[in-house]
C-alpha positions in Angstrom: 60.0 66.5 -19.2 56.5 65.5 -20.0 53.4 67.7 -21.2 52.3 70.1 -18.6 49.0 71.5 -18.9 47.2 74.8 -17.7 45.3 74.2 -14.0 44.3 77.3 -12.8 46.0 80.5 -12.5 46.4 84.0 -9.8 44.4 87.1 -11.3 44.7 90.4 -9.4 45.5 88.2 -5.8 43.0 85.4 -6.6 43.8 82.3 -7.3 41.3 80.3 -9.7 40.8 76.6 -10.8 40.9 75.3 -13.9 37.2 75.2 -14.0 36.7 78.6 -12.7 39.0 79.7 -15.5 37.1 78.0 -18.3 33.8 79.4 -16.9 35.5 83.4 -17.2 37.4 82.5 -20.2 36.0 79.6 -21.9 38.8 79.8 -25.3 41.7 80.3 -22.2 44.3 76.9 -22.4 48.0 76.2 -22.6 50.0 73.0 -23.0 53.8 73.0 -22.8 55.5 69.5 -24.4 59.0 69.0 -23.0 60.9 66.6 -24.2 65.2 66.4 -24.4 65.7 70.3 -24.1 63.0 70.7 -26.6 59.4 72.7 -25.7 56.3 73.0 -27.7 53.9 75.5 -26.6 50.8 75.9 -27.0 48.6 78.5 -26.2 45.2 80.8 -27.0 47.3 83.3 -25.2 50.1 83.3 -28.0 47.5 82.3 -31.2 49.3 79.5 -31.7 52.0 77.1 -31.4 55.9 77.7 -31.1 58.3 76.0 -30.5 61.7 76.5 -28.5 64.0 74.9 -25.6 64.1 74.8 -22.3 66.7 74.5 -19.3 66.5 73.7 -15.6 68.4 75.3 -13.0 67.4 74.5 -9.6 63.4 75.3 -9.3 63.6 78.0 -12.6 62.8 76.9 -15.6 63.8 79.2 -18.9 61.9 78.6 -21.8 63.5 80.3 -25.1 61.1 80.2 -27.9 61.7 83.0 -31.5 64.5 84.9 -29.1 62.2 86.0 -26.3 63.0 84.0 -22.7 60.5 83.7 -20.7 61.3 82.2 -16.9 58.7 79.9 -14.9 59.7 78.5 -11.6 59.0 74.5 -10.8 58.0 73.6 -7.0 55.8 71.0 -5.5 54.8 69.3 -8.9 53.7 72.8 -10.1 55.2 75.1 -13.0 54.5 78.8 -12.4 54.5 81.2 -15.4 54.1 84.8 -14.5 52.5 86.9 -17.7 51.4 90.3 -17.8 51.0 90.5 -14.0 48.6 86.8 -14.0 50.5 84.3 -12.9 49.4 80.8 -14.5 50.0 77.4 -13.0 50.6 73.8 -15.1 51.1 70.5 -14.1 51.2 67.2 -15.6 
């Protein structure tokens, strides 16, 4: 629960900050609200915002937003989002 937001991200086996991100890709950001099943994302990636709900099972995490699922995994404070190859990291 809570709003996670983006804080860096792993681009062809490098990882990069938040900062370094915004200096390549300066329009790149995602939040994720989650609140009592219920997830709000928000994202330059997707033009947009959707909306959906989310489970937790273990350290996975499966997001269902306009049926597509989408599955991050949750360690060390840190949500991990795998798209197209990138993976992207949030925390609160």
């Amino acid at each position: 629960a809570g709003t996670w937001n983006l804080s860096g991200a792993k681009v062809a086996g490098v990882e990069m900050t938040a900062d370094q991100l915004q200096a390549v890709q300066p329009d790149l950001d995602m939040t994720l609200e989650c609140n009592d099943g219920k997830v709000t994302l928000t994202s330059s990636l997707f033009s947009g915002t959707g909306e959906g709900t989310y489970t937790v099972n273990g350290e996975t995490v499966t997001i269902e937003s306009d049926g597509q699922s989408m599955e991050a995994t949750l360690k060390d404070g840190r949500l991990t989002i795998e798209i197209g190859g990138v993976e992207l990291y949030l925390e609160k």
